[in-house]
N, C-alpha and C positions, 0 to 999 in steps of 0.2 A: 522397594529396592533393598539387598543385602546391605546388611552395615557388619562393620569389623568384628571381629570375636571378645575382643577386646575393647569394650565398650568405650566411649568416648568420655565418658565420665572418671575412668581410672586416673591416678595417680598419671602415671606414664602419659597419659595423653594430657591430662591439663596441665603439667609443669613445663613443659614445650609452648601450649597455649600460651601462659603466663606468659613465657620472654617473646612471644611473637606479639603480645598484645602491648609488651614493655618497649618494645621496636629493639630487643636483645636477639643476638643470634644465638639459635641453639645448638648444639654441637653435633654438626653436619652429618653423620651416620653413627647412629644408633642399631643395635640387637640387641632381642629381649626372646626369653622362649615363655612356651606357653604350652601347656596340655589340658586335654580333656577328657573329663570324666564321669561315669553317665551312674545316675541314681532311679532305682525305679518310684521313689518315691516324688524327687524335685527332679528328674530328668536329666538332661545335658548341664554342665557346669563348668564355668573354665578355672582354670588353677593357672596362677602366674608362676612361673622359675624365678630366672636371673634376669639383669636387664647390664650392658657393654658399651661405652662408647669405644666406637672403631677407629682408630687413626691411623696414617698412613695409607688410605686408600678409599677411591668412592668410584662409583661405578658412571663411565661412561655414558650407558644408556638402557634400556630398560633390559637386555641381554644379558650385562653384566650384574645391576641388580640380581635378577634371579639366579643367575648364575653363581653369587655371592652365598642366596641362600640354598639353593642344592648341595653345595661343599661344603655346607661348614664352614663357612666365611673364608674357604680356600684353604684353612689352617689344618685338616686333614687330622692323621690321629696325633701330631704333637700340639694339640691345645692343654693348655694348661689348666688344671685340675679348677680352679676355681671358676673356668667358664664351662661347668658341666651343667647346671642350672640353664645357661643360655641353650647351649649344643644340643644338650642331650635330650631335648622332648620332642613332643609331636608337631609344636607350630613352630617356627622360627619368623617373628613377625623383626622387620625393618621399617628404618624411620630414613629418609633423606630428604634432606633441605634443600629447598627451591628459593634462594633468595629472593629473586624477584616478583617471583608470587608471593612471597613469603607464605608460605604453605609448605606442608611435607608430604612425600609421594611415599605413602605408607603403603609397606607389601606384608599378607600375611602367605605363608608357605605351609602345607601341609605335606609333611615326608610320606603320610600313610596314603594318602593317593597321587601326590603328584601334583597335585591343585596348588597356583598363585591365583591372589587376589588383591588387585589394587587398589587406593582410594586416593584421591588428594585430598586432605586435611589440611581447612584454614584456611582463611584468617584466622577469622571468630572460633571460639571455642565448641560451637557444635557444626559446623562448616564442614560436611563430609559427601563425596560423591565418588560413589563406586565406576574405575576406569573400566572401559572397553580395550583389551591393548590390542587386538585386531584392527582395529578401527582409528586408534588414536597414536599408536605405536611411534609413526614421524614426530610428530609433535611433542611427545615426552621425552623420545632421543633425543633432539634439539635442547628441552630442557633440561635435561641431567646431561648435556657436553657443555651449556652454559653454567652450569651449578659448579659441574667439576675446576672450571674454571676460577670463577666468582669466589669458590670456599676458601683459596690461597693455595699456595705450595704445596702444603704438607700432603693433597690430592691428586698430584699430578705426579710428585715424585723429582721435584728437579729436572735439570736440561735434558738427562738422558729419557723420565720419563714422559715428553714433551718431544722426544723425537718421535718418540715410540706411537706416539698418539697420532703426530702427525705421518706418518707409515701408515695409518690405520686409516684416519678419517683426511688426510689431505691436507692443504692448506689452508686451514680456516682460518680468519680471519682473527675469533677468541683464542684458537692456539698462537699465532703469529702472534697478537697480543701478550700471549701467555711468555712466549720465548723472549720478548722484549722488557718484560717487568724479570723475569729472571735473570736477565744479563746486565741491567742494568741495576739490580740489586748486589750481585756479585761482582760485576765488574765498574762500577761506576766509570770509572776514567777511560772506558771504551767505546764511546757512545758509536763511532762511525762502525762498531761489529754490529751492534743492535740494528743499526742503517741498512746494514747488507741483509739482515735475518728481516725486515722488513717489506725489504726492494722484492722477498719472493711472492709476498702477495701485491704489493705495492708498489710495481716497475718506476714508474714515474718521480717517486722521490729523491728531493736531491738536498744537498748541504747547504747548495746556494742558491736556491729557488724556494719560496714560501709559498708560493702559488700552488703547486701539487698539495701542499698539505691545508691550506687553506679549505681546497674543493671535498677534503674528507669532513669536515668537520660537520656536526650533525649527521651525517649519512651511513657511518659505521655506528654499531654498538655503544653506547654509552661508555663502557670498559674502555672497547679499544680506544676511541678517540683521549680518552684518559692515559693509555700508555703513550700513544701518540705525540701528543702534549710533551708529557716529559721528555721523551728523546727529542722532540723538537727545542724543546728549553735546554736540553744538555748540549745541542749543537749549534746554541746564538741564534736561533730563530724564534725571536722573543713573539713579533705579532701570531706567527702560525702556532705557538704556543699557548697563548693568553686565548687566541679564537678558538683552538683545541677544548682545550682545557672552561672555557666557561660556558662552553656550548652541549656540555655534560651532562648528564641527570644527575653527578655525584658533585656537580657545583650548582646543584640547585636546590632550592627547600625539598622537592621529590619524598614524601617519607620512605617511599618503597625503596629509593635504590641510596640514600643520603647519607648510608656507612658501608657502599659498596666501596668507594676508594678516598679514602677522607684527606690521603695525601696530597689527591689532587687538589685541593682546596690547598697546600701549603705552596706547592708550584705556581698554581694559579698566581697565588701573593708574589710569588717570587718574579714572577714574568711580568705581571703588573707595577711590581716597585722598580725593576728595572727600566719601564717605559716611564718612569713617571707619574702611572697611573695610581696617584698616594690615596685619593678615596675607595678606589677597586680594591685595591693592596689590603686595605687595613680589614674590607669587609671580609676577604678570603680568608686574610689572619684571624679573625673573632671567630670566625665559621670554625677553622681549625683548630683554634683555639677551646673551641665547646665541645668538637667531636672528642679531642684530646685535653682532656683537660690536664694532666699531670705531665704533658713534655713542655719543660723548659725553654727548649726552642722557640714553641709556639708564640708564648707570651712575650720572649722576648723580641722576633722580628714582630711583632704587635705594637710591641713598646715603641719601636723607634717611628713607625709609621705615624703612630701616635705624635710623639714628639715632633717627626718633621711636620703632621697637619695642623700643628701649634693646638693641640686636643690636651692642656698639657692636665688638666682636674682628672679627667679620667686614664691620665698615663702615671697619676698616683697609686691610682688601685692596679692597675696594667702590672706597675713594680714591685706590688705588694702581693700581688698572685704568682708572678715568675718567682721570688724567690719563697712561697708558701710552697713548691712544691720541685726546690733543690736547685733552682738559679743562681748560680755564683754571678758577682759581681764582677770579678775578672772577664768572663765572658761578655760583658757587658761593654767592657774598655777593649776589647779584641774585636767586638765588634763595629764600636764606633771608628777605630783604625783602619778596620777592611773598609769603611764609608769613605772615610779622607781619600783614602788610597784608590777607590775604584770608581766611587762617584761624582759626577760632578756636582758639587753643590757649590752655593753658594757661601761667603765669608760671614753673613749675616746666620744664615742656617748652621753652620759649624759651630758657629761660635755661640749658639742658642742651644744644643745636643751636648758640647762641651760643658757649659754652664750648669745646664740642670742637672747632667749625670755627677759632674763635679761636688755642687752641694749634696746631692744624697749619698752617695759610695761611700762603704768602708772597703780600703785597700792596704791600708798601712804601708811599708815599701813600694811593696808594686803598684801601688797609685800614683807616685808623685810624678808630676807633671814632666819634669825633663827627662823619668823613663819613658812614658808614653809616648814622647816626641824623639828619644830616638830610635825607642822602636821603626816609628812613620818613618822617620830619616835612613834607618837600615834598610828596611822592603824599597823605600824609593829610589834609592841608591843601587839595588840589583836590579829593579827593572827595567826594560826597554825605555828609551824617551829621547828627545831631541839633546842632541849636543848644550845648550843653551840651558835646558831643567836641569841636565846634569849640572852642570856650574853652577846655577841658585842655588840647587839642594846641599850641593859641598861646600860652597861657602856658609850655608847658614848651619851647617853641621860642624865648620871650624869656630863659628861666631858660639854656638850652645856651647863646646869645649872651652872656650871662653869664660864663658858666663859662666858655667861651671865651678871653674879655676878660681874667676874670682869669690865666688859664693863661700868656696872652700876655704882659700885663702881669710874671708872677712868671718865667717866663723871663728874658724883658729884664733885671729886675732880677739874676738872676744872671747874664749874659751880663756887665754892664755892672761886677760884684764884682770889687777885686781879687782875684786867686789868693794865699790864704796860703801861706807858705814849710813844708813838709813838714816835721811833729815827727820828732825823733830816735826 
């Protein structure tokens, strides 16, 4: 069987190997050129150029591939001087990522006849089979419209070029996906647009029905049912959320797809600590917490989950990691506030969250305790609630102004005391 020009031992080919065997993504399209030059003594020989990562575009399906390398990566004669090494030779070999194989659909391209030749490369670093694209052509379109997806934004081009796609190839299901992780990336506080851009593949879904989305779960895409999830979490459909979302391969150990969408493990938490569910919650958080180890968020919805499972030795180290990697503690008292404020917990639990954060926090000013209280007094004073909460809340907002006054007042008075002279 033919193997690549570009032997599998090169540089270029093992340092892809490397981060596929690191379970590292490598960067999704790659060019590299390549010529050849024939000796009548050692015979045929290849000579390496340049070598590109490409951003801003990846190819559909195995069409646009080649068609990527006939042009000159489309970029025609205004390429820039320093990709003449890539351009300007006889091979123009291509690397595209297949995350879920984790493998790459390596094309090499010959200008001087007109010859492509494909291979999938990978896992393993000698893991090469020369494709038939006659024969296999469906099935690698399928995986380069999954990959284009899978790689993020910067492939698709944004909402216009995600229209564009969808004009081409229809409503698919990973575009619908695709159009739903964009809107709600950009528009967060829109969720019921992402609802309508949904309902085109997905008639049946509704705001106030969990049942439609329930029935997707497991049966789409691992992706999609991850986009899924979160617009159902953005719209208070916590159970069709948590069933979404954990029914995933990216909420599961999975190696192959378990940094496809690592967010969904932070949703997931978020849907689980909103039912209650504090054991599910914390595991979502740890999980997100390792895929991400350097967002602050992570560790701190971890922390509290922590805290409420009364987990409190290891909500030590929880604290000592959120702020190893730029945790304000502020955030910390913003957060325990939004808890009063939206959760229901109990007096015994408040006052166990209050406690612990209390003895560890530096806040200086904005710690002390009658700010923090009326912060809660301000937010609950502008929200909705019965006639009757309102009245507690303002009477114990005129009683702190109180308290206040007098604290104030009994300061002064010792400020203004003389200093007795020190007993023997």
């Amino acid at each position: 069987m033919p193997r690549p020009l570009l032997v599998l031992e090169h540089d270029w080919h093992r340092s892809r190997a490397n981060l596929r065997n690191g379970r590292l993504r490598p960067p999704p399209l790659v060019a590299a050129g390549i010529d050849l030059s024939c000796d009548p003594t050692n015979g045929r020989s290849v000579k390496v150029g340049g070598i590109a990562v490409i951003f801003g575009t990846f190819p559909a399906n195995c069409e646009d591939l080649v068609a990527l390398a006939r042009t000159r990566l489309s970029l025609g004669d205004h390429s820039a001087p320093e990709l003449g090494a890539v351009l300007n030779t006889r091979i123009l070999a291509m690397w595209a990522w297949l995350p879920t194989r984790r493998c790459d659909l390596y094309l090499e391209y010959d200008r001087a006849t007109g010859d492509e030749h494909l291979w999938l490369i990978g896992p393993g670093p000698e893991d090469a089979r020369e494709l038939d694209l006659a024969a296999e052509r469906t099935e690698l379109d399928g995986l380069l419209l999954e990959s284009l997806v899978l790689n993020g934004s910067a492939g698709w081009g944004g909402a216009a070029g995600l229209e564009r796609l969808v004009n081409r190839f229809g409503h698919h299901p990973l575009l619908a996906a695709a159009r739903i992780a964009d809107h709600l990336e950009h528009h967060p506080r829109e969720p019921r647009r992402a609802l309508d851009l949904a309902r085109e593949v997905w008639a049946r879904l509704d705001d106030a029905d969990e049942v439609p989305w329930a029935d997707l779960a497991g049966n789409e895409h691992p992706w999609v049912c991850v986009q899924l999830g979160r617009l159902a979490l953005r719209l208070g459909l916590l159970r069709a959320a948590r069933l979404l979302l954990s029914s995933t391969a990216a909420a599961t150990n999975a190696p192959a797809v378990a940094n496809l969408a690592p967010i969904a493990l932070f949703d997931l938490g978020q849907a689980c600590e909103a039912l209650d569910d504090l054991a599910s919650a914390e595991d979502a958080f740890a999980r997100f917490a390792a895929a991400r180890p350097t967002d602050p968020d992570a560790w701190r919805r971890l922390l509290f989950c922590r805290l409420r499972l009364g987990h409190g030795e290891v909500a030590e180290e929880t604290l000592k990691r959120y702020r190893g990697c730029g945790g304000k503690d502020e955030d910390l008292v913003a957060r325990l506030t939004g808890l009063h404020l939206r959760q229901r917990l109990s007096l015994e639990t408040r006052a166990q969250l209050a406690g612990w954060l209390a003895a560890r926090l530096d806040l200086g000013e904005s710690g002390q305790p009658l700010r923090v209280l009326d912060e809660v007094l301000r937010r609950r004073l502008r929200s909705p609630g019965s006639e009757r909460t309102r009245r507690t809340f303002a009477a114990l907002n005129a009683s702190t102004s109180r308290l206040r006054q007098a604290l104030v007042e009994l300061i002064t008075a010792i400020s203004d005391a003389p200093v007795e002279p020190a007993a023997d």
